[in-house]
KEVEX-382551 format. One record per residue (C-alpha): residue in three letters; x negated, y, z. Coordinates in steps of 0.001 Angstrom, whole numbers, padded with zeros to 6 digits, always signed. Layout:
AlaXYZ...
This chain:
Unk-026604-006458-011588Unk-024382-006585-014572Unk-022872-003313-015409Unk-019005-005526-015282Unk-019193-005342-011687Unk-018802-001557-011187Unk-016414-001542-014639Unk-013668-003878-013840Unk-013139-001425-010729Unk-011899+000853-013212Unk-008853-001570-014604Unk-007547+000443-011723Unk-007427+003725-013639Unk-006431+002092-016844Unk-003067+001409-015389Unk-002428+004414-014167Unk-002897+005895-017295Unk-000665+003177-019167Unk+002043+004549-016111Unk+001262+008172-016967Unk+001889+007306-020742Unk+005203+005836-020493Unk+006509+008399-018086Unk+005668+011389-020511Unk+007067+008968-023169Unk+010364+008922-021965Unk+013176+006616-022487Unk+012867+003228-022700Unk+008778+003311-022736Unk+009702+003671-019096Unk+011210+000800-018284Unk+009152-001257-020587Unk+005682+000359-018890Unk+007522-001069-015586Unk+007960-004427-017132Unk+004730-004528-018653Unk+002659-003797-015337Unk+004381-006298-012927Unk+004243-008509-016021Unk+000391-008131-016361Unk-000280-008689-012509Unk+002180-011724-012005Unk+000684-013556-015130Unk-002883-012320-014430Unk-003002-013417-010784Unk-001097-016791-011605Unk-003775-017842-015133Unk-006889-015722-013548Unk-008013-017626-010714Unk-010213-015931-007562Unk-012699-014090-007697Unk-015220-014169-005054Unk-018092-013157-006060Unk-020349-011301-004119Unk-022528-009001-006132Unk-025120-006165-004066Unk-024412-002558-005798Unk-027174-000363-005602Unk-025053+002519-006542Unk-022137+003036-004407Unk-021838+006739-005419Unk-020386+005449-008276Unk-017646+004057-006432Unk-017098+006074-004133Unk-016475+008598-006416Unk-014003+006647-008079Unk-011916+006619-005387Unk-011866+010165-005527Unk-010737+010077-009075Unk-007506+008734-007798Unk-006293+011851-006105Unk-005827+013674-010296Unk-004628+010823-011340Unk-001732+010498-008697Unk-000932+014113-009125Unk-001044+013601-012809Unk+001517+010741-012592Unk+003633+012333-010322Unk+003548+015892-011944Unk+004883+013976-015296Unk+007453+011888-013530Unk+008650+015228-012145Unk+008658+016551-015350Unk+010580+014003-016650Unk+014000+015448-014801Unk+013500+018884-015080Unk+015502+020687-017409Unk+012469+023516-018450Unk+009574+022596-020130Unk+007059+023136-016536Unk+003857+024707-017419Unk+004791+023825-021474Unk+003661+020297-021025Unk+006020+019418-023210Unk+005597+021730-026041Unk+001351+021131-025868Unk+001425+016951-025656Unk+004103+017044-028875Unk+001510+019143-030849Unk-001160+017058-030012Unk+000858+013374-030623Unk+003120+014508-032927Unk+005857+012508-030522Unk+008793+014901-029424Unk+008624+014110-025980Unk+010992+016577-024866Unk+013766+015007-027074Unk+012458+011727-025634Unk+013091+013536-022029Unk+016402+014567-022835Unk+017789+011214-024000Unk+016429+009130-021098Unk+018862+007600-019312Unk+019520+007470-015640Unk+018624+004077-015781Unk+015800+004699-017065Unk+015441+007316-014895Unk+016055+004744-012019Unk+012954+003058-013685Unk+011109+005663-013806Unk+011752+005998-009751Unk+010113+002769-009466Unk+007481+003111-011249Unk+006394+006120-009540Unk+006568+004578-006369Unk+004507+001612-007293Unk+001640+004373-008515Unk+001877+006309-005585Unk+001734+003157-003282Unk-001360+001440-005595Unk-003392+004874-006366Unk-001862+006418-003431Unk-001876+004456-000677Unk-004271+001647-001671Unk-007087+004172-002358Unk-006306+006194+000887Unk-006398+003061+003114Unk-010158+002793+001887Unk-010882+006404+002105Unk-009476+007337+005880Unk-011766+003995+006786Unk-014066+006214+006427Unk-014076+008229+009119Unk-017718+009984+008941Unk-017008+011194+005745Unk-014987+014362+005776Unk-014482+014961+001570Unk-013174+010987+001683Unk-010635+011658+004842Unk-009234+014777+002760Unk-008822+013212-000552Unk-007403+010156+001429Unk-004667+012285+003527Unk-003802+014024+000343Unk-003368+010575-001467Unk-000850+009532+001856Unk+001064+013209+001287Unk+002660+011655-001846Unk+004178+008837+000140Unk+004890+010852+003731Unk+002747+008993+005216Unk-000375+011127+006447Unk-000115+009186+009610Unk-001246+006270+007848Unk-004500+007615+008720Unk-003780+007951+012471Unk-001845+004740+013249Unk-003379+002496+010833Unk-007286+003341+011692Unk-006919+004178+015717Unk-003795+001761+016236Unk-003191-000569+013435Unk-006546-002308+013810Unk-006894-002116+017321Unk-003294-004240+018096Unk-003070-006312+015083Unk-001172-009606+015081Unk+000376-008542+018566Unk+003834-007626+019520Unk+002278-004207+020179Unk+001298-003515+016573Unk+004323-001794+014985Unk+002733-002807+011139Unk+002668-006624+011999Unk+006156-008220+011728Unk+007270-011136+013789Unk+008388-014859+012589Unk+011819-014802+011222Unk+012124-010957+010653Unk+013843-009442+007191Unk+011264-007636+004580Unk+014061-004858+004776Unk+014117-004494+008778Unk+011001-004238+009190Unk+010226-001373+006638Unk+012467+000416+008917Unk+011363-000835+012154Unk+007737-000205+010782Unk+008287+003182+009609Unk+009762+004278+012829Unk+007449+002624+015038Unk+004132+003868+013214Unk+005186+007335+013094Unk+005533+006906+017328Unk+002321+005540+018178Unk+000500+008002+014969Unk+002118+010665+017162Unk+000983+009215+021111Unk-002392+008547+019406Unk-002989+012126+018590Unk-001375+013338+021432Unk-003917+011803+023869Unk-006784+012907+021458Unk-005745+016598+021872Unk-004665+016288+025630Unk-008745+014746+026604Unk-009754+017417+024046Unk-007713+019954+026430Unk-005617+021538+023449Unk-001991+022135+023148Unk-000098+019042+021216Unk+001873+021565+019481Unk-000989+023327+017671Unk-003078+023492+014136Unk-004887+021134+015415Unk-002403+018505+015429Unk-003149+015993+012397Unk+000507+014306+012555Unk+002503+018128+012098Unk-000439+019205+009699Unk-000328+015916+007481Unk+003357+015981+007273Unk+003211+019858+005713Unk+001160+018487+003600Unk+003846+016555+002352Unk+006391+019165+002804Unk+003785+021359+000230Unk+004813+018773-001971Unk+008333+017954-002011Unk+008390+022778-002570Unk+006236+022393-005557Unk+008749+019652-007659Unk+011296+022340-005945Unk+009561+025223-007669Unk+009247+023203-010888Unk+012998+021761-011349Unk+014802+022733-008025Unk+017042+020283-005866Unk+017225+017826-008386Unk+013147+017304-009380Unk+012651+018046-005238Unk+015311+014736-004301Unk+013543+012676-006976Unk+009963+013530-006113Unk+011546+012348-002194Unk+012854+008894-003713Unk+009532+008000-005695Unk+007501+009095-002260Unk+010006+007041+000005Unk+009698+003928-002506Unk+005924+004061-001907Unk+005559+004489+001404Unk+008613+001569+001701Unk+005879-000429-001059Unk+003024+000273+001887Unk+005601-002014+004974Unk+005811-004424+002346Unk+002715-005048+002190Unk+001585-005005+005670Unk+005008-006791+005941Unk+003321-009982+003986Unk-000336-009089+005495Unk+000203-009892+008710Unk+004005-011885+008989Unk+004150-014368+011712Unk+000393-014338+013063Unk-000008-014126+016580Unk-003078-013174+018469Unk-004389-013402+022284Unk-004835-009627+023022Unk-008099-010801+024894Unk-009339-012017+021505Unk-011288-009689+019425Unk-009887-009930+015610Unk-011271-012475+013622Unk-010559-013132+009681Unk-008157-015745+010826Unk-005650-012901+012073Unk-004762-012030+008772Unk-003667-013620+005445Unk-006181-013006+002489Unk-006221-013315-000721Unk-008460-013730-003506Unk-006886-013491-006885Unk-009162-011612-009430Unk-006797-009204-010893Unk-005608-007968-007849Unk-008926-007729-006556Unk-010219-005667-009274Unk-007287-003064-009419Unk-006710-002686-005875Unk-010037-002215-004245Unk-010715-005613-002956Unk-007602-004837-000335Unk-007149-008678-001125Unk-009748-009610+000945Unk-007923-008094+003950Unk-009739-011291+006480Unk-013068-009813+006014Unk-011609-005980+006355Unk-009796-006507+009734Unk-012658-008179+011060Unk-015027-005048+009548Unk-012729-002791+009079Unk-015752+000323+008506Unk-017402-002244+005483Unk-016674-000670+002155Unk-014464-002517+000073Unk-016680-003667-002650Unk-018853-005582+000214Unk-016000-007297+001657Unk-016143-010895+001691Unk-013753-013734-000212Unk-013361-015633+003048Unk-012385-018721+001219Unk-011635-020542+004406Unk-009190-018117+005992Unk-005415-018100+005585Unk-004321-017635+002266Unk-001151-015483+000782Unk+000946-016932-001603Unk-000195-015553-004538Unk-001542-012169-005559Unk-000465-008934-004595Unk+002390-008154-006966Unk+003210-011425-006620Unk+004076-011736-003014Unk+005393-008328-002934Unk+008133-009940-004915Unk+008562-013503-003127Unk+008558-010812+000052Unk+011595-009027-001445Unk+013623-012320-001580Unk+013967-013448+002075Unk+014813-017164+001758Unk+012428-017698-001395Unk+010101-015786+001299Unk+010752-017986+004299Unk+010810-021287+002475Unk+007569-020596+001084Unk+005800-018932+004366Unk+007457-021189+007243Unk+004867-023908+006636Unk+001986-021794+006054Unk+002623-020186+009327Unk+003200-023528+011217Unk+000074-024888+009508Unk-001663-021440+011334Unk-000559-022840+014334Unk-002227-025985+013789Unk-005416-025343+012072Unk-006138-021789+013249Unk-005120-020960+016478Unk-006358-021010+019460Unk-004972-022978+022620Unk-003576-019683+023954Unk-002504-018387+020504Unk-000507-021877+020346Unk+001199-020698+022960Unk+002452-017147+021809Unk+003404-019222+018813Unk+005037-021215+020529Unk+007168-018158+022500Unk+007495-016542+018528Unk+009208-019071+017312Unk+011994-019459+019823Unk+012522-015497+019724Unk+012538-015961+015814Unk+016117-017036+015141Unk+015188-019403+012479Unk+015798-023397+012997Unk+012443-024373+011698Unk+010391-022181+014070Unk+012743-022735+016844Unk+012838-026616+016576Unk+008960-026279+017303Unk+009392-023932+019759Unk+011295-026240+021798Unk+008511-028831+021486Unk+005126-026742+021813Unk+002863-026538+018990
């Protein structure tokens, strides 16, 4: 097998170095590093095409270590974004990357802008959501493998969101596409609401899940044991050490670059799952989830594209998922319909016939009829004019 197929995994890492560079760069290479990223996805998904190929690695180690390579890299990219508001020069960073570049990034720091900062906020929170979460996602999948679910519940730290690997294995997957899965959003509900709504309601069942673990393991909830207190100290760890290196001010900005990627994660189960219904007495099929297969996004984010094949087998690793051609398809990439999501009626002009068309050509008689009850609790006219009528 060509040696392309374990490489273009690594496009991955190549953006979060271009992010790391125009952090420590300062000033407008922020905002221009910003532009430049959802600039390269949006045009690369839209002029790439899919990829779904198939290829048979006979050296996973490879990528599995990779994975683990994200865990630096975030800290890296957080550590200089941190950095980039303090007032001392933490650890001399500053001082040691002028003498190698010959670029005074410390005057760069000092004349950034709080716009730019703003920027910089953003861009933070997309790296902690793509390195971050992304790579975590693949790594608490993997549940047998005890170096991968530490690496992966560090990764989640960054975004407070170490239930992630709670919920979203033991809950997540089990409820999917039913009103009893807190990450799946109903027809006709807001991108905004239902980061909230999702938040909230994750954090719950993360917190029943591993209460009933410890209670048929006959330990106290409130103990070391507990993965939902221990994973958020983890995070609390976190938000002390920007404390320690620039005080209130580095400690509220490391909190608004965590909260903007764990708000980055709803968003995307937010457009993963919107409006798909499914009979709880049907096991999960690729056809309760929308997939797709645009080859940048599935080269830089792990194959998390092809999300039909993963909710169907969710313990395959990622670079053996399946394109699925035939399942239902997003709008576009990744970074793509993370934006259309962000613009409610561009998002329900371009999704309200793509989830009537589920109705039609993908669900089953029963489904049709949980459709059929979605739509009139949706509030929107085109759902609820076919909710009137059946499916």
């Amino acid at each position: 097998m060509s040696i392309l197929h374990y490489l273009k995994y690594f496009l991955f890492h190549v953006i979060g170095l271009s992010a790391l560079v125009a952090i420590v760069a300062g000033g407008s290479s922020i905002p221009l590093g910003l532009v430049a990223i959802l600039g390269l996805y949006l045009l690369g998904d839209a002029i790439g095409g899919d990829d779904v190929s198939t290829p048979t690695f006979r050296h996973p180690g490879i990528l599995t270590f990779q994975l683990w390579l994200a865990l630096p890299l975030l800290a890296l990219i957080v550590f200089a974004s941190v950095w980039s508001v303090c007032t001392a020069d933490v650890l001399g960073v500053g001082a040691q990357v002028t003498q190698l570049t010959g670029y005074d990034v410390l005057a760069a720091r000092n004349a950034t802008s709080m716009s730019q900062h703003l920027a910089g906020i953003v861009l933070t929170g997309l790296m902690i959501g793509m390195i971050g979460t992304i790579t975590a996602h693949e790594l608490t999948h993997r549940t047998w493998d005890p170096v991968s679910m530490l690496i992966g519940r560090w990764l989640l730290a960054f975004s407070f969101d170490t239930t992630f690997a709670i919920e979203h294995v033991y809950g997540h997957h089990r409820y999917v596409s039913t009103r009893d899965d807190p990450a799946t959003a109903p027809r006709g509900r807001n991108v905004y609401l239902h980061v909230l709504i999702s938040t909230i309601r994750g954090n719950a069942s993360a917190w029943l899940i591993e209460q009933k673990r410890l209670q048929r393991e006959g330990r106290s909830v409130v103990s070391p044991r507990n993965a939902f207190i221990r994973g958020h100290l983890m995070s609390v760890v976190l938000v002390a050490a920007a404390w320690s290196a620039g005080g209130l001010a580095a400690a509220g900005y490391f909190v608004l670059c965590g909260l903007a990627g764990k708000a980055l994660l709803e968003i995307v189960n937010y457009m993963e799952h919107y409006g798909i219904v499914r009979d709880p007495a049907t096991p999960v099929q690729p056809r309760h989830s929308w997939n797709t297969n645009r080859r940048l996004s599935s080269w830089t984010m792990f194959n998390l594209t092809r999300h039909s094949h993963h909710h169907a087998q969710g313990e395959v690793p990622y670079q053996d998922l399946k394109p699925f051609q035939h399942a239902p398809m997003m709008i576009s990439g990744y970074l793509t319909t993370i934006v259309v999501a962000m613009i409610p009626p561009l998002w329900h002009r371009l999704m309200t016939p793509k989830v009537l068309a589920w109705d039609r050509d993908f669900a089953t008689p029963a489904e049709r009829q949980l459709a059929a009850e979605a739509n009139l609790r949706s509030g929107m006219r085109a759902f609820h004019a076919r909710g009137q009528h059946g499916i």
